[in-house]
C-alpha positions in Angstrom: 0.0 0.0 0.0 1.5 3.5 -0.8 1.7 6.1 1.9 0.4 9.2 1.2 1.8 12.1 2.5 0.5 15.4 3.6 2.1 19.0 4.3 0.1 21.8 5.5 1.0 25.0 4.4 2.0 27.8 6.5 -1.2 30.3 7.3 -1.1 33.0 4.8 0.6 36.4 6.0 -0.9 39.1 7.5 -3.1 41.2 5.1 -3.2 38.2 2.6 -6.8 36.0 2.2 -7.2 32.4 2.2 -9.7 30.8 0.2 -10.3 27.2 -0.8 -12.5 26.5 -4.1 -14.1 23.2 -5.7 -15.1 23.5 -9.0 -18.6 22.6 -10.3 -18.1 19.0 -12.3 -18.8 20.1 -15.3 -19.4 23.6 -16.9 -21.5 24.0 -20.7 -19.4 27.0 -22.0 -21.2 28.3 -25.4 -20.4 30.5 -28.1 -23.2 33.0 -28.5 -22.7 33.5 -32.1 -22.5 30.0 -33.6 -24.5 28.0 -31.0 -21.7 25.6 -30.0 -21.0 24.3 -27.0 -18.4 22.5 -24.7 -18.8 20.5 -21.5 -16.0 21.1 -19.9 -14.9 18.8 -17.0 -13.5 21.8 -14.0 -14.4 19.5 -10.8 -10.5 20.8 -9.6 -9.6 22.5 -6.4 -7.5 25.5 -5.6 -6.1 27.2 -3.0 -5.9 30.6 -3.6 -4.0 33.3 -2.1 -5.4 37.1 -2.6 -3.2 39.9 -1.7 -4.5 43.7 -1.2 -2.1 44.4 -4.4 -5.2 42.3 -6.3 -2.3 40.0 -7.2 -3.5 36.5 -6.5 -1.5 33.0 -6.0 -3.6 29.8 -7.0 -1.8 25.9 -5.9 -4.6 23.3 -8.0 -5.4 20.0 -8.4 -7.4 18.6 -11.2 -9.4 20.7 -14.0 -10.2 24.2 -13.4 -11.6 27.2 -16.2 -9.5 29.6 -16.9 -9.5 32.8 -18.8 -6.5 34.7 -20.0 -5.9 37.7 -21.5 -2.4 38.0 -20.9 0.3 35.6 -19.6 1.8 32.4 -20.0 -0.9 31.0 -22.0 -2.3 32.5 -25.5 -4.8 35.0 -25.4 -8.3 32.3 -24.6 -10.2 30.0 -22.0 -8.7 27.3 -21.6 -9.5 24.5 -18.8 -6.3 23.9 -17.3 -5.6 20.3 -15.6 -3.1 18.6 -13.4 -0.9 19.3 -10.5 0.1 23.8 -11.1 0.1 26.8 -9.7 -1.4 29.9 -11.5 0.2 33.4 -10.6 -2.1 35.8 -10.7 0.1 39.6 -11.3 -1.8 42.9 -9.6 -2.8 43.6 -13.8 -4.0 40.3 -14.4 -0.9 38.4 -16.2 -1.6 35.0 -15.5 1.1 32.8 -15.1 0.6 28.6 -15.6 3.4 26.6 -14.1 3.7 23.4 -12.8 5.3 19.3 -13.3 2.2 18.1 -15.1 -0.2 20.5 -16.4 -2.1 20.0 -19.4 -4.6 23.0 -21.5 -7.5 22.0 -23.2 -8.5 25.1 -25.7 -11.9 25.9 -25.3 -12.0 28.5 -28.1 -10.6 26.4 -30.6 -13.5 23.7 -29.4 -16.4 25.8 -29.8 -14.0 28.9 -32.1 
């Protein structure tokens, strides 16, 4: 049997907010003009940090929906699975790092 091993993190610092999310299992994301649709699977979880700056620091497991308009990924929404991080900058820049993280393009599902 494999042990699993856990590791809480350290409380957040003063003036930064804590927040865990589960995502709904699965999302219908539709373009308005064309009538398609995607089901997308986004049943991940996050922990996300939110400073005052408006900066924000996201640790996920699993699928989640995400929306860039500036970053690491292309210009989209994309749902973004595996074991990451997304770095959220005070402008918006999202950053998408991680050892196993796969993108799913929604847009050029439903484009």
């Amino acid at each position: 049997m494999d042990e699993v091993v856990s590791r809480e993190l350290p409380p957040p610092a003063q003036g930064v907010t804590r927040t865990a999310y589960k995502g709904d299992l699965v999302i219908r994301v539709r373009n308005k003009e064309s009538g398609a649709h995607y089901d997308a699977d986004v049943s991940g979880t996050a922990l996300v940090d939110a400073y005052a700056s408006g900066a924000q620091f996201w640790r996920v497991l699993g699928p989640v929906l995400v929306g860039v308009g500036e970053g690491s990924l292309a210009r989209g929404l994309y749902v973004v699975d595996g074991a990451y991080t997304i770095d959220i900058g005070p402008t918006g820049t999202k950053t998408v790092a991680g050892p196993a993280v796969r993108t799913d393009s929604i847009c050029a599902r439903i484009g």
